[in-house]
N, C-alpha and C positions, 0 to 999 in steps of 0.2 A: 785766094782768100786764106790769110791764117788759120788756125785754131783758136786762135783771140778773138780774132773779126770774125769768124761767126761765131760765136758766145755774144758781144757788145752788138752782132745784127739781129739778133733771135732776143734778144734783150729788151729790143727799140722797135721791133716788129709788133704788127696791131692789126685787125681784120678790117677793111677800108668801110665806109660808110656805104648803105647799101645792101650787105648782106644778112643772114638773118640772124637772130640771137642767138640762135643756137651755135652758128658756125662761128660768129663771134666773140661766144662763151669757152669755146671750145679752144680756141687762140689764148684768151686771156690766160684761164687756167693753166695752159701749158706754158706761156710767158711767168706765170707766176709761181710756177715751180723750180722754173729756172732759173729764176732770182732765187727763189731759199735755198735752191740748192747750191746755188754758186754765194749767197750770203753765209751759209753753212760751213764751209769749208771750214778745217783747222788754221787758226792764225798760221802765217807763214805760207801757205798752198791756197790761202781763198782771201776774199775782200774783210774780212771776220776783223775787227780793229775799226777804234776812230775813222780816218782821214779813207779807208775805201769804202767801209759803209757809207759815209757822208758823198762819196763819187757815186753808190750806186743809187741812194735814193735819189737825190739830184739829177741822173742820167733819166731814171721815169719820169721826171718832169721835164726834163727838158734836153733831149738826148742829142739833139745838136752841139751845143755848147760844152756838154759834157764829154761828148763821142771820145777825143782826144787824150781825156785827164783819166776815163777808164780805161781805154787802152793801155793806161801805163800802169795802171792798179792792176789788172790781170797780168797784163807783161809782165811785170816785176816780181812774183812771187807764185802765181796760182798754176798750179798742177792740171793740166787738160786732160784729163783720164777718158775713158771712151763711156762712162755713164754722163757726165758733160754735155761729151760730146753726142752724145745721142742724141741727149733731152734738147740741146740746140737746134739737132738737124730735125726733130719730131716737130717746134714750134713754128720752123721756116716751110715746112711741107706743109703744114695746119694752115697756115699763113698763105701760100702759095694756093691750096686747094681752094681756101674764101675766096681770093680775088678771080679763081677762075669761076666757080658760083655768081661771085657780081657780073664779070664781061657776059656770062651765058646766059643772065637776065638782063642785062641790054638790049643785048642782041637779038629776044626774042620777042 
């Protein structure tokens, strides 16, 4: 996986149905910092301009469709510095930790 594609996965990432608010809250928040902080960015190294803000909000509504067209808004211009990339890898483990919460209340 690039530096991109996790950025646009931790982007589209969401806590599944089932877990509890808390843990859900916990996702969101972190998904939603890392949209301001990647909407943030200086024109030229971030989505900050018309045509990628209009790709990122679009991508939270509908991150299939979109998946592709911000791919190329990050590619094209945005700077992956390692606070990015952190707050990426912090939302896909937040992420990862819920769904293991849900399987462990299945299961039990």
């Amino acid at each position: 996986m690039t530096e991109v594609e996790l950025v646009v996965t931790a982007l589209a990432s969401g806590a599944p149905a089932g877990v509890t608010d808390t843990a859900r809250g916990v996702v969101h928040d972190l998904r939603a910092a890392l949209g301001e902080m990647t909407r943030g960015r200086p024109a030229g190294v971030g989505v900050r301009g018309g045509y990628g803000v209009r790709v990122l909000d679009a991508y939270k509504t509908d991150p299939d469709v979109w998946r592709t067209r911000l791919l190329q808004v990050l590619a094209s211009g945005m700077e992956m510095d390692e606070e990015l990339l952190d707050a990426a890898r912090a939302v896909l483990r937040a992420d990862c930790r819920a769904e293991h919460i849900t399987v462990g209340m299945a299961g039990s």
